[in-house]
C-alpha positions as CSV (number, residue, x, y, z in Angstrom):
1,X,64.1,136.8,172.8
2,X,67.1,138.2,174.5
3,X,65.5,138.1,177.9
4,X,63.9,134.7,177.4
5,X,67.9,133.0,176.9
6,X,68.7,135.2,179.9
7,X,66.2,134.1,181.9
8,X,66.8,130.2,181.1
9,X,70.6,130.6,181.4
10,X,69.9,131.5,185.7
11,X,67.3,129.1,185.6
12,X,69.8,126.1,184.8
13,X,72.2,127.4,186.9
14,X,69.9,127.7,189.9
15,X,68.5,123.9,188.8
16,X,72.1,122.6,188.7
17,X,73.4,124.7,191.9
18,X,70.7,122.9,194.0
19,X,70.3,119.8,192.3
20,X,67.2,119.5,191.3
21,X,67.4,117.8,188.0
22,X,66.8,114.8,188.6
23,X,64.5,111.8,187.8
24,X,63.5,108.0,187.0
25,X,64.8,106.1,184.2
26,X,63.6,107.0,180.7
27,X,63.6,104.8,177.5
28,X,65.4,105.3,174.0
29,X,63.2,107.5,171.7
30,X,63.6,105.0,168.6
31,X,61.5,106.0,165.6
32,X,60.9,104.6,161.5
33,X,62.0,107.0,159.0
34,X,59.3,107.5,156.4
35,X,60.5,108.7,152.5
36,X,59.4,112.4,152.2
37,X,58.8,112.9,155.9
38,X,61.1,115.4,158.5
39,X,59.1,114.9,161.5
40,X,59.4,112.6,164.0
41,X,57.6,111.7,167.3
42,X,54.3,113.1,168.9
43,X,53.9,116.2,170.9
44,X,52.6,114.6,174.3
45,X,51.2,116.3,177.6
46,X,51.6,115.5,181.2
47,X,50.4,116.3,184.4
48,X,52.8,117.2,187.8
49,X,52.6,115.5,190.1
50,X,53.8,116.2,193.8
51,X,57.6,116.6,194.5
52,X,58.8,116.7,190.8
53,X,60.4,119.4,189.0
54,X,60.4,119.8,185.1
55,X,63.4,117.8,185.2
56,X,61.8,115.0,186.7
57,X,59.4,114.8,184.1
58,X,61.5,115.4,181.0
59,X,64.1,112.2,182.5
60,X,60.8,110.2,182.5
61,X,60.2,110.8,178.8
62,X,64.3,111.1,177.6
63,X,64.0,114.7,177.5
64,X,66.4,117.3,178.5
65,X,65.9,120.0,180.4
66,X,66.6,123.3,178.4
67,X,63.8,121.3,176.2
68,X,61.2,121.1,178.8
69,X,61.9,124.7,179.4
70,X,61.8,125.9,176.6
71,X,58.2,124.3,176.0
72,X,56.6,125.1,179.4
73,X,57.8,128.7,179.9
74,X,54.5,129.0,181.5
75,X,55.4,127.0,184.4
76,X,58.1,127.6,187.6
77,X,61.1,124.3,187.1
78,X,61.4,123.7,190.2
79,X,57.8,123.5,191.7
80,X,55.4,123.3,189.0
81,X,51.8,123.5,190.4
82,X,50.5,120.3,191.0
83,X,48.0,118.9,188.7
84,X,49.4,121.7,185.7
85,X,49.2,120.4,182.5
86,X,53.1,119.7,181.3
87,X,54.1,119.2,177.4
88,X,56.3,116.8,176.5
89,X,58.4,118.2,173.3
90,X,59.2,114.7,171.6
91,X,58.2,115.4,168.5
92,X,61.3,116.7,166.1
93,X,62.4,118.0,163.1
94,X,65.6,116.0,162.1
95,X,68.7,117.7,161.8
96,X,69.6,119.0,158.4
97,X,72.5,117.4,156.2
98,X,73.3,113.5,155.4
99,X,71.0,111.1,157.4
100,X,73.8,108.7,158.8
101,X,75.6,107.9,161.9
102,X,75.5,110.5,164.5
103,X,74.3,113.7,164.5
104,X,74.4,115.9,167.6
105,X,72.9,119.3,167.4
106,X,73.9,121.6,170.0
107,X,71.4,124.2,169.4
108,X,68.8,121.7,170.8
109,X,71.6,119.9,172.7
110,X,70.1,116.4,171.2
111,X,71.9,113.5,169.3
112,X,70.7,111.6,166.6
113,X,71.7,107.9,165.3
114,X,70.4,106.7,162.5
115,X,70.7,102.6,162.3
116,X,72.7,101.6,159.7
117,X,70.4,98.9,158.5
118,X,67.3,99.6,158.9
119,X,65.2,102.9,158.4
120,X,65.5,103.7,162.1
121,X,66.6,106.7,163.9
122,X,67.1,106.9,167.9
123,X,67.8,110.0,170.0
124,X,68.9,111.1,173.2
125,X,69.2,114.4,175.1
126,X,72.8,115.5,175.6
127,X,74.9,117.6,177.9
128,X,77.5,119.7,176.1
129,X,80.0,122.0,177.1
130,X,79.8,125.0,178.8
131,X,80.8,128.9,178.0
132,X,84.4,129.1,177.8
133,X,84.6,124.7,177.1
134,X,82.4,124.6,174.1
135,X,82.2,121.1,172.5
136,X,83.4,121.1,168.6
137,X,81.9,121.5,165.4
138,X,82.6,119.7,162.9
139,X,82.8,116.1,161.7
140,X,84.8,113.3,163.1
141,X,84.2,109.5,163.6
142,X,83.4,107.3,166.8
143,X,87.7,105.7,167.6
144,X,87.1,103.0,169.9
145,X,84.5,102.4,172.8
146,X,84.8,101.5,176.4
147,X,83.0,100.0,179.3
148,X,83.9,101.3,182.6
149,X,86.9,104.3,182.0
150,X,89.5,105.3,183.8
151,X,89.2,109.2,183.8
152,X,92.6,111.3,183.5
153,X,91.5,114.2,184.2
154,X,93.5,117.4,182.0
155,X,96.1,119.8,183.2
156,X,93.4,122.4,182.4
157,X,90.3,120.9,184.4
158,X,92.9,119.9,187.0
159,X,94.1,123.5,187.7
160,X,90.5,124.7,187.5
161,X,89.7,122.9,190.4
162,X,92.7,123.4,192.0
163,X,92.2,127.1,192.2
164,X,88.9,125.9,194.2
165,X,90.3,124.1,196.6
166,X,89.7,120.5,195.0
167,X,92.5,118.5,194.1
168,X,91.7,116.1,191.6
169,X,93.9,112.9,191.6
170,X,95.5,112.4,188.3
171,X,93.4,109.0,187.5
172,X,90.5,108.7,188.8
173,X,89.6,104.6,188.2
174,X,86.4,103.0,187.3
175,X,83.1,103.2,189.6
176,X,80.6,105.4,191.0
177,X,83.1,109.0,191.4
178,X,84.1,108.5,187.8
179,X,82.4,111.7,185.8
180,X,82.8,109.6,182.7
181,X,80.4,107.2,184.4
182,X,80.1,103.2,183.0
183,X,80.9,104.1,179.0
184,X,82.9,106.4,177.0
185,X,83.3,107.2,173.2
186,X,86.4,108.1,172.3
187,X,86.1,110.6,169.3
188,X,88.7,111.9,166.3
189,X,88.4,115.6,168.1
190,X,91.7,115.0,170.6
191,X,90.6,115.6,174.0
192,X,86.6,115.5,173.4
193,X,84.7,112.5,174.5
194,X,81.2,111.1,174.1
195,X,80.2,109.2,177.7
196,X,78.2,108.8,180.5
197,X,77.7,110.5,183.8
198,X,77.8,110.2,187.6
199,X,76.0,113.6,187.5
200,X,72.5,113.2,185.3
201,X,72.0,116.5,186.2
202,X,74.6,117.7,183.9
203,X,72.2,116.2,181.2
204,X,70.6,118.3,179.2
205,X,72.2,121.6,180.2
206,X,75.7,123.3,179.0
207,X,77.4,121.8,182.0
208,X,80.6,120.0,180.7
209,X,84.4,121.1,180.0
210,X,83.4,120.2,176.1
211,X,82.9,116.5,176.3
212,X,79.3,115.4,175.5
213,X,77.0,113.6,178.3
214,X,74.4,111.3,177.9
215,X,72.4,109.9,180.5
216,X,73.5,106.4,182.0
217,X,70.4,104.3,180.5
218,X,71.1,106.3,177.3
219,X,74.9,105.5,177.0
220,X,74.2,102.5,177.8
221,X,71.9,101.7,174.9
222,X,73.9,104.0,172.7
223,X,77.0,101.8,173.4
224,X,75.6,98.6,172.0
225,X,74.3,100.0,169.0
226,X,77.4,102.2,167.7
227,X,79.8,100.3,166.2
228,X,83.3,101.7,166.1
229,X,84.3,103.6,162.9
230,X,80.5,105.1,163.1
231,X,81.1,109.0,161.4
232,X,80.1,111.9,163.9
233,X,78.9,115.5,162.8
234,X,78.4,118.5,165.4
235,X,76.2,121.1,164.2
236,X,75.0,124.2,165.4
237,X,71.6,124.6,164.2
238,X,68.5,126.7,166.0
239,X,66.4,126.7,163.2
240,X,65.6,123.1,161.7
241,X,62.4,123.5,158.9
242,X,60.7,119.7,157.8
243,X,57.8,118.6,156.0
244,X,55.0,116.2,157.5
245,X,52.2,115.6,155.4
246,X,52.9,118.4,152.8
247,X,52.8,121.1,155.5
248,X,56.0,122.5,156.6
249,X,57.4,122.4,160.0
250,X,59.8,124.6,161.7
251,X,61.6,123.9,165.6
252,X,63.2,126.8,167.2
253,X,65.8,126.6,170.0
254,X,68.0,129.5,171.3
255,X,71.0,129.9,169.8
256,X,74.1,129.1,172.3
257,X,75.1,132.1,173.9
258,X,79.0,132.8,172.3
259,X,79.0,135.8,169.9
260,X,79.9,133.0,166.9
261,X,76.7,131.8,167.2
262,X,74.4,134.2,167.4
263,X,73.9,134.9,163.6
264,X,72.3,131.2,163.3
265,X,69.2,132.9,165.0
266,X,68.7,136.0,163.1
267,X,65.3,136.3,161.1
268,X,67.6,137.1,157.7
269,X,68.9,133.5,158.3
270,X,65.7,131.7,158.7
271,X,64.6,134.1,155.8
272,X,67.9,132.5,153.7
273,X,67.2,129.0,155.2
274,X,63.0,128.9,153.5
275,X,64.2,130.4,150.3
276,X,66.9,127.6,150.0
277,X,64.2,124.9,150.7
278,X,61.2,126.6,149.5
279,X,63.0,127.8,146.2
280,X,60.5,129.4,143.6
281,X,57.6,128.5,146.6
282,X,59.5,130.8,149.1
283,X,56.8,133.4,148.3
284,X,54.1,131.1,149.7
285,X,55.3,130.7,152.8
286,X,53.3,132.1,156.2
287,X,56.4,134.7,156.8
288,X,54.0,135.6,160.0
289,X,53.8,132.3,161.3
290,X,57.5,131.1,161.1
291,X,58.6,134.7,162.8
292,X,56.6,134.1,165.9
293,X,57.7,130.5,165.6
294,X,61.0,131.6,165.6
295,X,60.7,133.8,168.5
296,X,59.1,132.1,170.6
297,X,61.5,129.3,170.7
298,X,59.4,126.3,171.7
299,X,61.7,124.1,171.5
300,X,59.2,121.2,168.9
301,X,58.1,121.6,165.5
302,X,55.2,124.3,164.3
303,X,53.5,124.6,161.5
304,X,54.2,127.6,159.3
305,X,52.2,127.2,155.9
């Protein structure tokens, strides 16, 4: 499990040093929310075809990279074969805990908004912060929204570049060099925002100073149906378990990499996590089937019972 995080760690720093996540426009994954039901979305498959890297793919579908790699470790990101069979992981387990507003796991670096009026849920794939900038946990609300930002870019991020040579102008006003891109969330962590990007290869990836990145189509549908006032909670959650059709479910992700984390992916958690929903059942459970689920880390929801 240890070498499979290492090994996706270089790979997104390789695909962001070169630039090759890129990709088309995508559409909103919107789904109904069913009474009794934890899985959402359909596992789908794909085929490559020439010139286009995982990322390519997963933009197509509104899926992020460190998803597509985590369910096609079969395959090289940056020149799949052509003609390989590619799966699309949009199919998930929502996130545990109350089933309003926003929820963004960052474990699965996904956010989750559930409509406020009807049984609807709709979810994006999100950049957060990288080691040493990680993005908050905890639970805030949405402030107040805004179409085209200004950026003022920190003392801290300001010195950063600095000491690389790249002197960052302390506004940096609307258009196409502006990192926050066309919208921006402002949220009840000080400092943290939720916006667009000028970069969609920072989508999908640890890639920001904490702030949390959505892809310009996304933020863009995300901004006209999030009222202000809408409550937020950040989770960190690698194990999510779900029921569809009386079977139950679990999705895997890797943990982040910060030592805080790391319990969250420990086989006595997910052990803690079944007897909590199982309860008296917990006995019943395919213990075989959830381990290698969990270790693999597929990244979608498998059956374990």
């Amino acid at each position: 499990m240890k070498k499979k995080n290492q090994t996706i760690q270089q790979t997104l720093c390789l695909l962001l040093m070169f630039g090759l996540i890129v990709g088309d426009r995508s559409e909103a994954l919107t789904f109904s929310l069913s009474k009794g039901q934890d899985v959402i979305g359909h596992i789908q498959t794909t085929y490559v075809e020439p010139g286009e890297s995982l990322g390519d793919i997963g933009r197509k579908h509104d899926i992020g990279v460190y998803e597509m790699l985590e369910a096609n470790p079969h395959l090289n990101p940056w020149v799949p074969m052509v003609g390989a069979e590619v799966i699309i992981p949009a199919q998930f387990i929502l996130p545990p805990g109350p089933r309003e507003g926003l929820v963004l796991n960052l474990a699965e670096m996904r956010i989750y908004f559930y409509h406020p009026k009807e049984p609807l849920v709709t979810t994006f794939p999100v950049g957060i912060g990288k080691k040493g900038w990680s993005t908050p946990l905890g639970q805030s609300v949405i402030l107040s929204k805004q179409k085209n930002p200004s950026w003022t870019p920190p003392d801290s991020i300001r010195a950063e570049h600095a000491n690389r040579g790249d002197i960052l102008p302390a506004v940096i006003p609307p258009g196409p060099n502006n990192p926050l891109g066309q919208y921006a969330f402002r949220l009840g962590f000080p400092g943290f925002l939720l916006h667009g990007t000028n970069r969609p290869g920072g989508v999908g990836v640890r890639s920001s100073h904490g702030c949390v990145r959505l892809l310009p189509e996304d933020i863009k549908t995300l901004y006209h149906l999030v009222p202000v006032g809408t409550k937020i909670r950040i989770i960190h959650s690698p194990f999510k378990l779900g029921w569809k059709n009386n079977s139950l479910y679990l999705e895997a992700h890797q943990p982040l990499s910060e030592p805080k984390y790391k319990h969250t992916n420990s086989m006595s958690y997910l052990k803690s996590l079944l007897q909590e929903r199982l309860g008296n059942n917990f006995y019943h459970a395919n213990w075989s089937q959830a381990e290698e689920a969990a270790t693999q880390s597929l990244g979608y929801p498998v059956k374990i019972d």
